[in-house]
MDAnalysis code that builds the backbone (N, CA, C; Angstrom):
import MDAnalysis as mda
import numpy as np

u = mda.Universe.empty(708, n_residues=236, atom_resindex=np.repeat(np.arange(236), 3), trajectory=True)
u.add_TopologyAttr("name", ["N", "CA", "C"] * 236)
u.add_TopologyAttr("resid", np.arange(1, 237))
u.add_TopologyAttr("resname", ["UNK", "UNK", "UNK", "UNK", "UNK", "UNK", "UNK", "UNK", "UNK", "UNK", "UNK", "UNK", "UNK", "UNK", "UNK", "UNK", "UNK", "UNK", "UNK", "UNK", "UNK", "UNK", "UNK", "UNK", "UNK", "UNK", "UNK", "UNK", "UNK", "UNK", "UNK", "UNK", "UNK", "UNK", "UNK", "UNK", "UNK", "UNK", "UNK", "UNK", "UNK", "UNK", "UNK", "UNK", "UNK", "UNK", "UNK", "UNK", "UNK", "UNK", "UNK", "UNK", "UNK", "UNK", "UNK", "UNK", "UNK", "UNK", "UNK", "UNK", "UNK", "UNK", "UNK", "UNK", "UNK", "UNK", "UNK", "UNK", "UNK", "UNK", "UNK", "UNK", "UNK", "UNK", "UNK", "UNK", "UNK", "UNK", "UNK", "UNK", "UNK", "UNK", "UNK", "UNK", "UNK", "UNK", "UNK", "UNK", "UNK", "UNK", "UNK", "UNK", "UNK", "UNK", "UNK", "UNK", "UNK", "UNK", "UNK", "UNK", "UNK", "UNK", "UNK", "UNK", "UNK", "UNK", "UNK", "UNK", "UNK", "UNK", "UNK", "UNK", "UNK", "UNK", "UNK", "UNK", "UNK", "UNK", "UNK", "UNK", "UNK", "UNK", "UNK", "UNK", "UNK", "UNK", "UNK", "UNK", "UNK", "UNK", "UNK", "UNK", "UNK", "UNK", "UNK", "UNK", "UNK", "UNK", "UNK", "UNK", "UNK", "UNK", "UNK", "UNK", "UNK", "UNK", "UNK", "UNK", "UNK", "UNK", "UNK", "UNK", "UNK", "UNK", "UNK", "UNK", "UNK", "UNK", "UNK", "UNK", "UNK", "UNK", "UNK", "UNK", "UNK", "UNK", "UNK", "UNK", "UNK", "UNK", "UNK", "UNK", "UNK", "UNK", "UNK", "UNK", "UNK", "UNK", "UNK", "UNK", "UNK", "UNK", "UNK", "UNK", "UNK", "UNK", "UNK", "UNK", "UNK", "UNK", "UNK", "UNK", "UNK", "UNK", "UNK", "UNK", "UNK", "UNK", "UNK", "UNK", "UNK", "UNK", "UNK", "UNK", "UNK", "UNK", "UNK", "UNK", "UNK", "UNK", "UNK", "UNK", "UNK", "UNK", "UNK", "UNK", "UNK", "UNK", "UNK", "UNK", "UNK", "UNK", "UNK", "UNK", "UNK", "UNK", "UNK", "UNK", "UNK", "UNK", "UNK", "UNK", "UNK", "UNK", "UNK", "UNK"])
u.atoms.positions = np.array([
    [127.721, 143.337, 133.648],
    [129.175, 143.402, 133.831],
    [129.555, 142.815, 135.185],
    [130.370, 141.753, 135.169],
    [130.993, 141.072, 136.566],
    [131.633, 142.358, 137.266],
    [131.040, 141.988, 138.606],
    [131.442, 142.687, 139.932],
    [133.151, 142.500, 139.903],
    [133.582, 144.004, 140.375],
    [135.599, 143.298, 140.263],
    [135.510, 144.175, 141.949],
    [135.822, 143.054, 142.725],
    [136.413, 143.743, 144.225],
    [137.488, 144.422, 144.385],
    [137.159, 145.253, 145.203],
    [137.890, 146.068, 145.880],
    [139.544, 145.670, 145.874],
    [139.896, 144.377, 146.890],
    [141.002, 143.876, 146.756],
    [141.717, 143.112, 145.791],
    [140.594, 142.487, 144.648],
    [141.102, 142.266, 143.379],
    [141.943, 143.325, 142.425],
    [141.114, 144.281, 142.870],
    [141.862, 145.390, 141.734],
    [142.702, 145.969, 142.337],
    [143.065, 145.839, 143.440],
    [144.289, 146.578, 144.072],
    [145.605, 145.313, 143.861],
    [144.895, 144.139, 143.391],
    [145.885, 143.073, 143.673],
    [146.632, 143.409, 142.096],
    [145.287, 143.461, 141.164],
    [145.748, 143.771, 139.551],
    [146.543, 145.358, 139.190],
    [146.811, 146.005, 140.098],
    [147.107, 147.618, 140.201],
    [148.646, 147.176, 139.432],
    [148.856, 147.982, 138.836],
    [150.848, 147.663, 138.628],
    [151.368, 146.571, 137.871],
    [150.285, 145.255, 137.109],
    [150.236, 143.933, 136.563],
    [149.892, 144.565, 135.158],
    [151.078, 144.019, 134.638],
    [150.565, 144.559, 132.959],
    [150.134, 143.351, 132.224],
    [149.262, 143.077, 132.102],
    [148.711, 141.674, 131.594],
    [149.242, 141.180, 129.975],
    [149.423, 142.438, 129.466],
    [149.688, 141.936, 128.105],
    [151.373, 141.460, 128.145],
    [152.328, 141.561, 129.447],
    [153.586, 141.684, 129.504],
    [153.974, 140.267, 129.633],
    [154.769, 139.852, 129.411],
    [155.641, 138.479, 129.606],
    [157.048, 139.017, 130.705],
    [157.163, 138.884, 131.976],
    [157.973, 139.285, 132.944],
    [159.196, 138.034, 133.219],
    [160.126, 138.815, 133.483],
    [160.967, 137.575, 134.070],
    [161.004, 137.196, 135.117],
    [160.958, 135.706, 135.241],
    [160.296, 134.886, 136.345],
    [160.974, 135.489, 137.711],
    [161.947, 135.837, 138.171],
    [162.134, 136.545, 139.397],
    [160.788, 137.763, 139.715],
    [160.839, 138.467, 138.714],
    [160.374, 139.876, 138.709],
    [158.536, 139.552, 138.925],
    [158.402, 138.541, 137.989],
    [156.880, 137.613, 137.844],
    [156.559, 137.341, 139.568],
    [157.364, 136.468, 140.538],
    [157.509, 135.890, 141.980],
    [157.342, 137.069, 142.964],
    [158.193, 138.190, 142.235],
    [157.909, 138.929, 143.585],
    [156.494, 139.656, 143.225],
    [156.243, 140.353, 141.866],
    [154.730, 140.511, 141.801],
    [153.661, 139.250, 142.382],
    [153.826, 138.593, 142.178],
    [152.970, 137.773, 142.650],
    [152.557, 136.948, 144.185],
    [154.115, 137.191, 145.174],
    [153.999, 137.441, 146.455],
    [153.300, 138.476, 147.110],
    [154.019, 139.830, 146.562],
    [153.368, 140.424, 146.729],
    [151.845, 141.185, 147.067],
    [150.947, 140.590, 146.291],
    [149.964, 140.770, 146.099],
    [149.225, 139.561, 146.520],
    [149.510, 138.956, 147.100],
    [149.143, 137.403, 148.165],
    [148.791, 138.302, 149.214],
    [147.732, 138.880, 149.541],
    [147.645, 139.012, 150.629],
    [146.011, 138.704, 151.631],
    [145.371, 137.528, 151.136],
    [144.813, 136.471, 151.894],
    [145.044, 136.184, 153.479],
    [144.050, 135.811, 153.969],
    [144.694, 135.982, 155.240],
    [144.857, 134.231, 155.654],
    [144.440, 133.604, 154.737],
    [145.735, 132.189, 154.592],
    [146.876, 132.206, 153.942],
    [147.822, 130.827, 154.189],
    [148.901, 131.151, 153.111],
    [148.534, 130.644, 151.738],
    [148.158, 131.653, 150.560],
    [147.913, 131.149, 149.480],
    [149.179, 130.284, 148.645],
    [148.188, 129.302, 147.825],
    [148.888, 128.255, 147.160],
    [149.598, 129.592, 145.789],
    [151.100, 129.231, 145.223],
    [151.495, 129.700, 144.213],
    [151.153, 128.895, 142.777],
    [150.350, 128.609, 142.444],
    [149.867, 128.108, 141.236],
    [150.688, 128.634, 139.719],
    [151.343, 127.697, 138.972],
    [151.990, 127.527, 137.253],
    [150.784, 126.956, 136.703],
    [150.421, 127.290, 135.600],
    [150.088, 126.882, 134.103],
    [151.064, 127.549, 132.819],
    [150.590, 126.129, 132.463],
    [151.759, 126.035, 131.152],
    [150.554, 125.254, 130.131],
    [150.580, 125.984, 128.857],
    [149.805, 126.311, 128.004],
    [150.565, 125.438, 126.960],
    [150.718, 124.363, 126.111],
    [151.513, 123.258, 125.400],
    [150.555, 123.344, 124.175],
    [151.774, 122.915, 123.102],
    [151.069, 123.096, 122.066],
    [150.698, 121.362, 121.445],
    [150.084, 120.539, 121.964],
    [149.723, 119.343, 121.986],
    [148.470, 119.201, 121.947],
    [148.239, 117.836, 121.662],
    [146.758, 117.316, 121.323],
    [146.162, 116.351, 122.593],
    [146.287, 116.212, 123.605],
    [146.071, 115.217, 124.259],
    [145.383, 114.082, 124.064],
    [143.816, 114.070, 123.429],
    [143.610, 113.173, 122.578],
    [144.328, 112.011, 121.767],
    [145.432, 112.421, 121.389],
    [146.812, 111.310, 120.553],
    [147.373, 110.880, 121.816],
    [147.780, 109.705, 121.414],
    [148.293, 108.896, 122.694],
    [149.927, 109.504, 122.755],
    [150.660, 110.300, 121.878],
    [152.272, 110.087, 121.318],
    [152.096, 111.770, 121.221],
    [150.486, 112.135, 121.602],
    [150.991, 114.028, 122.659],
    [150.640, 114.255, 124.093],
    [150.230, 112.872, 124.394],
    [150.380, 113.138, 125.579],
    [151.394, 113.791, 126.928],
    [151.330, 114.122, 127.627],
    [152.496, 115.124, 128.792],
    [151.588, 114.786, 129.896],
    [153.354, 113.673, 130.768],
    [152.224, 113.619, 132.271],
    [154.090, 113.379, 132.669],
    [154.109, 113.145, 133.955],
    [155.381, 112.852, 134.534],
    [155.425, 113.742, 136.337],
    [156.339, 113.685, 136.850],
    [156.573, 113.803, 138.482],
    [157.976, 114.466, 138.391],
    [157.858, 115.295, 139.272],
    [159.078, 116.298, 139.538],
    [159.160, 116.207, 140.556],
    [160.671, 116.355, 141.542],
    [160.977, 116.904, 142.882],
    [161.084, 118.211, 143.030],
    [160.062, 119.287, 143.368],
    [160.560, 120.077, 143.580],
    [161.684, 120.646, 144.642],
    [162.530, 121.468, 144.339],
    [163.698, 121.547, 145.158],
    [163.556, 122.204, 146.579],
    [162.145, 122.938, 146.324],
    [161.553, 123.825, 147.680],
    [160.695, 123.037, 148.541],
    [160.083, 122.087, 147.765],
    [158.814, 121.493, 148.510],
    [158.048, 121.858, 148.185],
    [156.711, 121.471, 148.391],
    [155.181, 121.836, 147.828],
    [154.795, 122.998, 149.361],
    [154.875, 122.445, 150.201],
    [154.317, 123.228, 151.339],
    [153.177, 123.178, 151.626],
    [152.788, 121.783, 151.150],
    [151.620, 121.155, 151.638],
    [151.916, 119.841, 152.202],
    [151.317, 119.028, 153.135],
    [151.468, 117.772, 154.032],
    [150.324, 117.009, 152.840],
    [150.730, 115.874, 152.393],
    [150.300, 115.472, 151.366],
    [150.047, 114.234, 152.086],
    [148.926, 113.219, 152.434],
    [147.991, 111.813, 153.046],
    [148.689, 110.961, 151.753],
    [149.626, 109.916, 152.276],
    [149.569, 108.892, 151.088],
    [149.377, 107.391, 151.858],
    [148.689, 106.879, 150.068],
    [147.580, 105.645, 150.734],
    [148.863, 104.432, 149.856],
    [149.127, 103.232, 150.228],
    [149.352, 102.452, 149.363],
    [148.879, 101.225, 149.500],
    [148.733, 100.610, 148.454],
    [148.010, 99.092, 148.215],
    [149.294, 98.111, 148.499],
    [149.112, 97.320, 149.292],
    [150.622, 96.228, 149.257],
    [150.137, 95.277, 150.532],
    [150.631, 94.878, 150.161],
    [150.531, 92.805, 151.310],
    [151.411, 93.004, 152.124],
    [151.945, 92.116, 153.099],
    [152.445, 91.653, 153.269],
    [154.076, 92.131, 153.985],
    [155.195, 91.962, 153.697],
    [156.442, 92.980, 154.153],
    [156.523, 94.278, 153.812],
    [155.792, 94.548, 152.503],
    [155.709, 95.172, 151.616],
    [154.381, 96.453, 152.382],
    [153.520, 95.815, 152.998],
    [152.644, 96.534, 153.511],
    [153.008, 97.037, 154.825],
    [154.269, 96.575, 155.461],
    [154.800, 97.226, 156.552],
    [155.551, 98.059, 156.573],
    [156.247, 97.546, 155.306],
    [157.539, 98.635, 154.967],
    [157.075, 100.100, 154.308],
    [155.439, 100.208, 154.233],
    [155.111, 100.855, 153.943],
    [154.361, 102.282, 155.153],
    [153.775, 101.003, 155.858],
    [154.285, 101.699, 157.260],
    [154.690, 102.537, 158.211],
    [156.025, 101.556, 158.239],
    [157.087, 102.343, 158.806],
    [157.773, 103.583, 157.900],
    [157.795, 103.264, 156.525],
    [158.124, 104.448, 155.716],
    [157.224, 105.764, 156.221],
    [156.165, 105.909, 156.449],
    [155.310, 106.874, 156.990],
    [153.785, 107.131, 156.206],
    [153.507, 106.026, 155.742],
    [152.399, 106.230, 154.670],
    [151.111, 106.188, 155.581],
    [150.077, 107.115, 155.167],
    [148.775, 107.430, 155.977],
    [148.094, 106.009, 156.170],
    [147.447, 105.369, 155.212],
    [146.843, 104.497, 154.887],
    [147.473, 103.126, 153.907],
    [147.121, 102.450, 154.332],
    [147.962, 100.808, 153.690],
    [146.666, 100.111, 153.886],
    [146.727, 99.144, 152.880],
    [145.810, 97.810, 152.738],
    [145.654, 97.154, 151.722],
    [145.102, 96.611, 151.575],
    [144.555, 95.842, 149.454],
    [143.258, 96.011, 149.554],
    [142.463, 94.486, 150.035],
    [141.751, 94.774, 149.390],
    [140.164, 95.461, 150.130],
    [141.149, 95.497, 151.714],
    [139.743, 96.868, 152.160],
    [139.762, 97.860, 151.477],
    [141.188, 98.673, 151.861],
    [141.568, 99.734, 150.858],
    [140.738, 99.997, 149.890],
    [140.693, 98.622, 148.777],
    [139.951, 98.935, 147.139],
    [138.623, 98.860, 147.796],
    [137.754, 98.241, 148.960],
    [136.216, 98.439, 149.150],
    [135.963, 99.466, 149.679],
    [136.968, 100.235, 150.190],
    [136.901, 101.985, 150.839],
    [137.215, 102.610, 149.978],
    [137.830, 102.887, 148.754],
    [137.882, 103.469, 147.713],
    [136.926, 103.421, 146.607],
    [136.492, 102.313, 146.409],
    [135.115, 101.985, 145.421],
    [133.982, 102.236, 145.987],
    [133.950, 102.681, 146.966],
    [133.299, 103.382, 147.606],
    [133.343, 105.049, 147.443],
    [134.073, 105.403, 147.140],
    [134.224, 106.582, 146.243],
    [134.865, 107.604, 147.947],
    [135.400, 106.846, 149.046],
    [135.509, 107.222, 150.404],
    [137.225, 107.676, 150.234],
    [137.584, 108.670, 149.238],
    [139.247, 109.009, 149.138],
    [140.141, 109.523, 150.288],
    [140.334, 109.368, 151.475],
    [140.769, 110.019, 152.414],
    [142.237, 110.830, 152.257],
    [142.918, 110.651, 150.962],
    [144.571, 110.690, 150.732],
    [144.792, 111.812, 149.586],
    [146.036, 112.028, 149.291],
    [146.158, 112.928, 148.286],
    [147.254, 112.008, 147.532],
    [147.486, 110.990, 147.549],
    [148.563, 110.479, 146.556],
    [148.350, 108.905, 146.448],
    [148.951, 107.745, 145.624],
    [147.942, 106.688, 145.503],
    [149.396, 106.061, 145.047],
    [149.832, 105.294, 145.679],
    [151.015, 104.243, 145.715],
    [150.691, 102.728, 145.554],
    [151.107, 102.117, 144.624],
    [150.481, 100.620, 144.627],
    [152.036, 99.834, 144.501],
    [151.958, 98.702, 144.558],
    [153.043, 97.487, 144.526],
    [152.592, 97.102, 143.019],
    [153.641, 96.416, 142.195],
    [153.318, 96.010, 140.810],
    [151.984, 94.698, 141.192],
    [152.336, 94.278, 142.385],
    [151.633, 93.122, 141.879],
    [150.109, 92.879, 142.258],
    [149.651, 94.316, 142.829],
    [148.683, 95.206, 143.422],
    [148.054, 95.396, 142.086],
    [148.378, 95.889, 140.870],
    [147.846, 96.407, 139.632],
    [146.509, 95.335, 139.415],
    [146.605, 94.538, 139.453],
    [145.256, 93.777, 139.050],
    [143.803, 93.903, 139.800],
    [144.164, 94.302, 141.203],
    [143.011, 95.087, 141.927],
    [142.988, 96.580, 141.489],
    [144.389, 97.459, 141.896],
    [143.914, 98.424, 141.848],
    [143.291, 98.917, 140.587],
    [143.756, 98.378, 139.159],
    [142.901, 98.517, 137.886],
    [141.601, 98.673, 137.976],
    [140.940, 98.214, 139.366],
    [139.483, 98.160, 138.867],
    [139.209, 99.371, 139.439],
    [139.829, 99.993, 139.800],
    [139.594, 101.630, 140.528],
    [139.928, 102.625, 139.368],
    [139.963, 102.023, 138.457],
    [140.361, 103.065, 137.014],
    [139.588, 104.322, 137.357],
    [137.458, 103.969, 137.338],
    [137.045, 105.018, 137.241],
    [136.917, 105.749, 138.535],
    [137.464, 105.629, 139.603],
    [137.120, 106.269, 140.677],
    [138.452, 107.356, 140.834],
    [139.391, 106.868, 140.444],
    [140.999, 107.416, 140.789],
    [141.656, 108.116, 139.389],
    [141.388, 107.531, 138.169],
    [141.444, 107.999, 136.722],
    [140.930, 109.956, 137.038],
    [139.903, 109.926, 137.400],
    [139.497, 111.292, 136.686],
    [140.123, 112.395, 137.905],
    [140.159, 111.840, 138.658],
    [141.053, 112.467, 140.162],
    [142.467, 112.445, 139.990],
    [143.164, 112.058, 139.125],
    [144.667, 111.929, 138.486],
    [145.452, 111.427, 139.333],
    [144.896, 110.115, 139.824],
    [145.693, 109.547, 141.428],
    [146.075, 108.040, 141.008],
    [145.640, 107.541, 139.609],
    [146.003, 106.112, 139.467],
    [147.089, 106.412, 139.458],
    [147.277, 105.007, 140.162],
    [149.236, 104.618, 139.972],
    [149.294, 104.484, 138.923],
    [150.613, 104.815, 138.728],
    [151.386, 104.820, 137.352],
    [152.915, 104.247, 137.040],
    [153.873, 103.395, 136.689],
    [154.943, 103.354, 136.429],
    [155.624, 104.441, 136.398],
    [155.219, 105.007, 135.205],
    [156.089, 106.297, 134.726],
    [156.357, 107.377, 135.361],
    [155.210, 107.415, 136.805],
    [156.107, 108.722, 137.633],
    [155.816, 108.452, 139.148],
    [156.513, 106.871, 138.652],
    [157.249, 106.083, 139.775],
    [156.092, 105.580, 141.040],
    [154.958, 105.773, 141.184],
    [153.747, 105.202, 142.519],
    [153.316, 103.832, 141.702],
    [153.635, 103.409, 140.771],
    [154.080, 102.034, 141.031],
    [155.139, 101.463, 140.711],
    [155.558, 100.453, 142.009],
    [156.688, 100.457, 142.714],
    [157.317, 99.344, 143.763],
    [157.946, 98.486, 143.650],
    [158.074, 97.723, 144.630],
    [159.005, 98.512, 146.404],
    [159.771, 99.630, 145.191],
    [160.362, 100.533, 146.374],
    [159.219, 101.470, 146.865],
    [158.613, 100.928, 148.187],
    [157.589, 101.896, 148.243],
    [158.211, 102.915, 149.718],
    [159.493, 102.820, 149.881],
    [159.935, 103.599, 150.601],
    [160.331, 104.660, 149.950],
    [160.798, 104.975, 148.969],
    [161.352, 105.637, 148.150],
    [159.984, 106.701, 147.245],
    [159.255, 105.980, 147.391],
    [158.054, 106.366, 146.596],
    [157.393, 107.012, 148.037],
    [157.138, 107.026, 149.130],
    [156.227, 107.723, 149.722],
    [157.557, 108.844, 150.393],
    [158.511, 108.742, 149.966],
    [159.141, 109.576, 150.789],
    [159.350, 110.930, 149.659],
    [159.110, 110.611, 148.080],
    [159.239, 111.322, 147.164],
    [157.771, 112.131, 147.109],
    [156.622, 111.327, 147.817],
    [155.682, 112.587, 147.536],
    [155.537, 113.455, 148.626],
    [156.187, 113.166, 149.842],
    [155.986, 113.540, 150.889],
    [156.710, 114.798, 151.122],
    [158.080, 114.505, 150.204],
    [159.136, 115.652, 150.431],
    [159.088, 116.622, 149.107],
    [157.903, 116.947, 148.581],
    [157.664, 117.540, 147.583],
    [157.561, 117.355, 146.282],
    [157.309, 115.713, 145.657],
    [157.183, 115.011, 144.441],
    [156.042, 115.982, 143.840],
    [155.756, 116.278, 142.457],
    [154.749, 116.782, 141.797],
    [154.614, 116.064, 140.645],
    [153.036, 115.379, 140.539],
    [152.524, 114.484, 139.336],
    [151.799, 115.862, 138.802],
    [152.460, 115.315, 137.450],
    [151.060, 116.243, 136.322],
    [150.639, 115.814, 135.396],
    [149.633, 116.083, 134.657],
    [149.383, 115.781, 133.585],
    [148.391, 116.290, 132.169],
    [148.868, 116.403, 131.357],
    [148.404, 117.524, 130.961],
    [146.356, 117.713, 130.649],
    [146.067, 118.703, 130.487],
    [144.765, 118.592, 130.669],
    [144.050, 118.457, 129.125],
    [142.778, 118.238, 128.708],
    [142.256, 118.430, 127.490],
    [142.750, 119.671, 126.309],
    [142.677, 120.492, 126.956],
    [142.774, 122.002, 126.241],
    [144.635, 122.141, 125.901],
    [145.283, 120.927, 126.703],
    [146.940, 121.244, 126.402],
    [147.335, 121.971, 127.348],
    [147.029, 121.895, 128.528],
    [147.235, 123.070, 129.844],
    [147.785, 121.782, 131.043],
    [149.438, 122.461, 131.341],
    [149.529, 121.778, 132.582],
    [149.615, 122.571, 133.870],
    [149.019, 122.082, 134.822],
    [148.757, 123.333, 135.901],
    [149.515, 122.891, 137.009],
    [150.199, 123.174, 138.508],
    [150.506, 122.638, 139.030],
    [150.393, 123.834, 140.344],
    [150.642, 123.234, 141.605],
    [151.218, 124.045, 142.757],
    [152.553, 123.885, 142.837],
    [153.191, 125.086, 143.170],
    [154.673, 124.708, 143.042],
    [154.886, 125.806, 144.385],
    [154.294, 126.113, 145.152],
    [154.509, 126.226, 146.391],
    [153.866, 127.246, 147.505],
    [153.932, 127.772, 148.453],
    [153.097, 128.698, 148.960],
    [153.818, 130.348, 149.101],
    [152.482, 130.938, 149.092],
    [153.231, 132.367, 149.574],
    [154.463, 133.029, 150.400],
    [154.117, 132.243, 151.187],
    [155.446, 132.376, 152.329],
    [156.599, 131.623, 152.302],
    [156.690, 130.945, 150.987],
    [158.027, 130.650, 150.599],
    [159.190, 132.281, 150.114],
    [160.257, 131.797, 150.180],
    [161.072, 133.135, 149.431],
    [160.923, 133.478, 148.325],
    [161.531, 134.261, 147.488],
    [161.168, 134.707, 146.445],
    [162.161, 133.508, 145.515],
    [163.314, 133.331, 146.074],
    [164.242, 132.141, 145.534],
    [163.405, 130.506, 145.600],
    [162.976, 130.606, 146.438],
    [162.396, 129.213, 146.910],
    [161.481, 129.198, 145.296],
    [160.219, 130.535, 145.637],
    [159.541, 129.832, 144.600],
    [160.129, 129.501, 142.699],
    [161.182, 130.322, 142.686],
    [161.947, 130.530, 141.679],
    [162.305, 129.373, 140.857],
    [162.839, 128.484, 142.035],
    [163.651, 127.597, 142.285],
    [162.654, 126.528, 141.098],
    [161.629, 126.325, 142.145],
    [160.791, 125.543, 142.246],
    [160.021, 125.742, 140.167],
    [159.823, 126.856, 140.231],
    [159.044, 127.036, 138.977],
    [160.043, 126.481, 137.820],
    [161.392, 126.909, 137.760],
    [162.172, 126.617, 136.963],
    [162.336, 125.359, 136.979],
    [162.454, 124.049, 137.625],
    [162.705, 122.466, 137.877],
    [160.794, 122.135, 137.105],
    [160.217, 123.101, 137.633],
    [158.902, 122.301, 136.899],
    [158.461, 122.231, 135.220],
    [159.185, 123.533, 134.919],
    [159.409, 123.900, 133.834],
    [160.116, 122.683, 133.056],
    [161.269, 122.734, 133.459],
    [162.348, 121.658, 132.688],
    [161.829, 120.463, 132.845],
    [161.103, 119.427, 133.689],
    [160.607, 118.532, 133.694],
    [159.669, 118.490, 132.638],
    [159.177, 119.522, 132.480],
    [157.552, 119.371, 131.635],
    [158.698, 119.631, 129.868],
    [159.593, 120.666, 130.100],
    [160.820, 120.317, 128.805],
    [161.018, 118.786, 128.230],
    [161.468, 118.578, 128.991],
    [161.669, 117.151, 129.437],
    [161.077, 115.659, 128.759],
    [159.468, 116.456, 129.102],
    [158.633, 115.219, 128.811],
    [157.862, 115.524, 127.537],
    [158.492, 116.566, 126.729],
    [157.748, 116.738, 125.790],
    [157.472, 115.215, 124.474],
    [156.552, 114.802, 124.189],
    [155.944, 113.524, 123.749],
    [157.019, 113.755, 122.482],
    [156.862, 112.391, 121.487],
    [157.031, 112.247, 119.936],
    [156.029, 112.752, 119.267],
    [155.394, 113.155, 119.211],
    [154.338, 113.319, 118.631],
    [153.861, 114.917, 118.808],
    [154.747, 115.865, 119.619],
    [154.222, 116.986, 119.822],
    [155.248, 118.060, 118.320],
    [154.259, 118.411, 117.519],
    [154.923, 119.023, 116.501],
    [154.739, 120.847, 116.591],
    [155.490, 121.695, 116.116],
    [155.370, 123.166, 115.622],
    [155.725, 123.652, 117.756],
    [155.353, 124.683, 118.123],
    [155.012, 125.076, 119.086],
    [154.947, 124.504, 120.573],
    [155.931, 124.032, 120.794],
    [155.426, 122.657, 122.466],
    [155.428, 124.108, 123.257],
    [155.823, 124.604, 123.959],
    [155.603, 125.436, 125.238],
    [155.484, 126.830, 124.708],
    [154.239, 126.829, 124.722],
    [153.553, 128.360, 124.096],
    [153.194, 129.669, 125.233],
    [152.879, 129.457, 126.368],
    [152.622, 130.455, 127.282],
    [152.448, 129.958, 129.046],
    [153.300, 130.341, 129.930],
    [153.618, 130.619, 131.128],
    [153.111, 131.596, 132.098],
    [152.473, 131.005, 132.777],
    [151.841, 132.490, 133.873],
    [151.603, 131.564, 135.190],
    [151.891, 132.555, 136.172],
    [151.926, 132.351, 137.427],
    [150.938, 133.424, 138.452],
    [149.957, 132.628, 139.316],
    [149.366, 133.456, 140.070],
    [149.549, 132.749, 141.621],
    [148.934, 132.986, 142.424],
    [148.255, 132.779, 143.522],
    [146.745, 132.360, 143.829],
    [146.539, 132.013, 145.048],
    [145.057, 131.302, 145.109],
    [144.365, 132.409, 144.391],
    [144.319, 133.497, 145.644],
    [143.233, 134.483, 145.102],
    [143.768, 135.919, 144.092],
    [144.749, 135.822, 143.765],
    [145.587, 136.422, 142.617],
    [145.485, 136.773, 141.754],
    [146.273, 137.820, 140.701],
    [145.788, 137.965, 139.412],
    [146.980, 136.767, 138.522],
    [146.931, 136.490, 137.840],
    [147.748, 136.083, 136.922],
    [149.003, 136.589, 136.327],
    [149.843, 136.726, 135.944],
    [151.360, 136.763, 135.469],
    [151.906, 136.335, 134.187],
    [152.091, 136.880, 133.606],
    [152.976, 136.579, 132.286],
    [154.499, 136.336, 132.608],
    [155.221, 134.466, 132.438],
    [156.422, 134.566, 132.652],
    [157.450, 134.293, 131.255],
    [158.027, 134.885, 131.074],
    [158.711, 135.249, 129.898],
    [159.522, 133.670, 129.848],
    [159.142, 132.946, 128.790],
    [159.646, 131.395, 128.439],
    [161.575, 131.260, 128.419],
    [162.044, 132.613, 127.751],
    [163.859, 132.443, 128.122],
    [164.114, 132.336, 129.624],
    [163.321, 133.505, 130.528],
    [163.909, 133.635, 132.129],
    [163.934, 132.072, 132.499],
    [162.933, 131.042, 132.178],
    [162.581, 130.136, 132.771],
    [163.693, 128.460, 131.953],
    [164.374, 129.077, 131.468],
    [165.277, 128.181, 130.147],
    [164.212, 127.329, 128.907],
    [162.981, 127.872, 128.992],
    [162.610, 127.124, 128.268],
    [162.326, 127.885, 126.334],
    [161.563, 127.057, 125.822],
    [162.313, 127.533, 124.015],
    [160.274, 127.628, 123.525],
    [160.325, 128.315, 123.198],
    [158.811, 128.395, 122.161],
    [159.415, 127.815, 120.592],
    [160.628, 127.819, 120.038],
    [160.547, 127.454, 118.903],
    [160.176, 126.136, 118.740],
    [159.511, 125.930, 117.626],
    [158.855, 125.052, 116.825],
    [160.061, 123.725, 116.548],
    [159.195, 122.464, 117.107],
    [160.332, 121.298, 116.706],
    [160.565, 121.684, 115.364],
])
């Protein structure tokens, strides 16, 4: 039988696991019981009733959250030229082409976010397998590729969130830290919610948003009741 600590079970004391809570009521249980002596990350999963495998159930896309992440996020972008200054001065960690791609194929990631120029795509493609399984290739669709790369490093910087959904139909995200308010994180969960509403595929049939829970780093988990959050369990 797994060992359950001391402060685990004082964290699970008062958590009714089988309950679906409303997301206010969910935030403050779950502040609450943050009590790490870092500031723990507030961690969402969202449980989708999709196939990821099918190209038309797939779920990926980028949100602003309205609170911020409350993390300082390293962004790298690929670009030449004006384009590589303006990237720059925008405030981006790292800029280059094609050292960049020989420090990256190198498997040497120093960044947490991956910004390219359209016309960058033909190098950075060859970083499929290094950046693919790390969920950092640029992408059109949630905007890091981009000729506006001011706009783009200032969106991950000021709290942009990429997701995408995982094998099992699970999208997970940070949506902010402990020592945010209880509104802040509120805020924040509900905009991530509706985005992931949002992006539900053609192809996702019966059941799209089946189960909601919210914990902390070292936390128990949370049941958040799918109405508090505006979102619908009924079946397309």
């Amino acid at each position: 039988m797994a060992h359950v600590s001391k402060r685990f079970k004082k964290a699970t004391d008062g958590v009714d696991t089988a309950k679906a809570y409303d997301v206010a009521e969910a935030v403050k249980l779950i502040k609450s019981r943050a009590t790490a002596k870092f500031d723990e990350t507030i961690e969402l999963s969202i449980n989708l009733g999709v196939d990821p495998k099918h190209a038309d159930q797939m779920v990926r896309g980028v949100v602003a959250l309205p609170s911020g992440t409350g993390r300082s996020l390293r962004v790298a972008v690929f670009a030449k030229g004006a384009k590589a200054e303006e990237a720059k001065k925008a405030g981006a960690d790292i800029v280059g082409a094609e050292d960049l791609f020989e420090t990256v194929n190198k498997g040497e990631i120093n960044f947490d976010r991956c910004i390219a120029t359209p016309d960058m795509m033909g190098l950075v493609g060859r970083l499929g397998k290094v950046l693919g399984p790390r969920g950092m290739m640029p992408n059109p669709k949630v905007g890091t590729v981009t000729m506006d790369v001011t706009q783009a490093i200032k969106d991950a910087k000021g709290g942009a969130v990429e997701y995408r959904v995982e094998k099992a139909g699970i999208v997970q995200a940070g949506v902010g830290k402990a020592s945010f308010t209880e509104d802040a994180i509120v805020a924040n969960v509900k905009a991530f919610v509706d985005s992931v509403m949002k992006a539900k595929p053609s192809g996702a049939k019966g059941t799209y948003m089946k189960k909601i829970s919210l914990s902390s780093t070292m936390g128990p988990g949370v049941k958040i009741a799918l109405g508090s959050v505006g979102a619908s369990s009924a079946a397309a």
